[in-house]
C-alpha positions, -999 to 999 in steps of 0.1 A, spaced: -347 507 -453 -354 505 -415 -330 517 -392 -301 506 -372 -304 513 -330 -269 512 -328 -234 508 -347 -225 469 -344 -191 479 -337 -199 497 -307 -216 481 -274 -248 488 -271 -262 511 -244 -278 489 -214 -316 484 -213 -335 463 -197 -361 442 -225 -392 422 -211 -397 398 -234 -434 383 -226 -467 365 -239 -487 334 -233 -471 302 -237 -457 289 -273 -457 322 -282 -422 327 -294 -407 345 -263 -373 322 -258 -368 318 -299 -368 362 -294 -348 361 -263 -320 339 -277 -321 360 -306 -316 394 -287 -291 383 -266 -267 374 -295 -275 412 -304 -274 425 -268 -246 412 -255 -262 408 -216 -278 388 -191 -311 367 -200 -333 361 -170 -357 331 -175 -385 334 -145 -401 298 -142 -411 304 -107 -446 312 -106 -473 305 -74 -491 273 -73 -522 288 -62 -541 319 -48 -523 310 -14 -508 337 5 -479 325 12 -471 314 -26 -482 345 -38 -458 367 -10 -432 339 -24 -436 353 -62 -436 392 -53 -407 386 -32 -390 369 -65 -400 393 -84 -383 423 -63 -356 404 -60 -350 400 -96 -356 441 -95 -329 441 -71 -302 425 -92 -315 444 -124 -311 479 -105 -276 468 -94 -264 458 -133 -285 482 -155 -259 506 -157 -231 483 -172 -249 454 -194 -284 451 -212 -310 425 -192 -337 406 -214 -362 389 -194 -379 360 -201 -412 364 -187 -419 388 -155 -451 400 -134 -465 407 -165 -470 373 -171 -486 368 -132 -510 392 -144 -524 374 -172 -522 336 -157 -536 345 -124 -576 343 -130 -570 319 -158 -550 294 -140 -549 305 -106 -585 319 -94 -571 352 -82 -570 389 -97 -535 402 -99 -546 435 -113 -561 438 -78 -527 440 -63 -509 469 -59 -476 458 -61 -476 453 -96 -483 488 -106 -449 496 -84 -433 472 -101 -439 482 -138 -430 517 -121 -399 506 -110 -386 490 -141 -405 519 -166 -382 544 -145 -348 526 -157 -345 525 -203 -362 492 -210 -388 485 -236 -417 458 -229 -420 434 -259 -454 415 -259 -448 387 -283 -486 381 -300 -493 352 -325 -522 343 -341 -542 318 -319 -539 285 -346 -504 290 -344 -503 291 -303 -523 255 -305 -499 244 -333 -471 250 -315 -490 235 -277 -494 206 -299 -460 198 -310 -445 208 -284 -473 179 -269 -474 211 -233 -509 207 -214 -509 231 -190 -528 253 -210 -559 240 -223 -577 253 -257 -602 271 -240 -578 290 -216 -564 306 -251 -586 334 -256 -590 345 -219 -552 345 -218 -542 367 -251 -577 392 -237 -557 395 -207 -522 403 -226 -538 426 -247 -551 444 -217 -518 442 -202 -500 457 -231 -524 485 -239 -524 495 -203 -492 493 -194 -470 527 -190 -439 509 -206 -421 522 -235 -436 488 -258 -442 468 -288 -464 442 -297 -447 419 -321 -465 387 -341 -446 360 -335 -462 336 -357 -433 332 -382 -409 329 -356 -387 299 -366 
């Protein structure tokens, strides 16, 4: 019998989740289910750059702090769950973008910033026929088939690198 994190009856103690994987992976379907659990704000980042253009990329870190910003002010009183964060900017960037985040700097900061406050980093991983199941019913083409396998190498170098207290899930039977 597995464990319970905390007494229902009781609030749970803030954290801050990152919730994160390629697209169709399940990330929203665990978001919405975490947040009837952890009562909280859920942060959806859709902004992402355009290009490899300085000014877009400047654009995104500056979104990204700021979203630091506002977790830092409410950590202490409610849980966060993030949907999608620079993690994410680190695996699209060479795929879709033609730039190497894990050349910047300020990501490092950044997962150092959020792995300082309690948080756990959820990497949602399905198997790849399920991905392009879902791409095609959900009838997306931003990612292309061949993108697929570049993109979940790049997660999977995200997650097993990362400092962040984490857990890779597989997502496949999410619905």
């Amino acid at each position: 019998m597995g464990r319970e994190i905390y007494n229902m009856k009781e609030r749970p103690k803030p954290i801050v989740i990152l919730v994160d994987g390629i697209d169709c992976s399940g990330k929203s379907y665990l978001v919405h289910a975490l947040g009837k659990e952890y009562l909280g704000i859920q942060i959806k980042l859709t902004f992402r750059p355009r290009s490899k253009d300085k000014e877009d990329l400047c654009a995104y870190r500056n979104h990204c702090y700021s979203i630091l910003d506002y977790i830092n002010e409410y950590r202490k009183t409610t849980c966060i769950i993030l949907d999608r964060f620079f993690t994410s900017e680190l695996a699209y960037s060479k795929v879709k973008r033609g730039y190497e985040a894990f050349d910047d700097k300020t990501y490092p900061k950044m997962e150092k910033s959020l792995a300082s406050l309690p948080h756990l980093y959820v990497y949602c991983n399905p198997k790849k026929k399920v991905i392009l199941e879902r791409f095609r019913e959900r009838g997306d083409d931003y990612i292309q088939e061949c993108d697929i396998d570049a993109l979940i190498s790049r997660y999977d170098r995200i997650y097993k690198s990362s400092k962040m207290n984490k857990i890779r899930i597989d997502t496949s039977q999410s619905t």
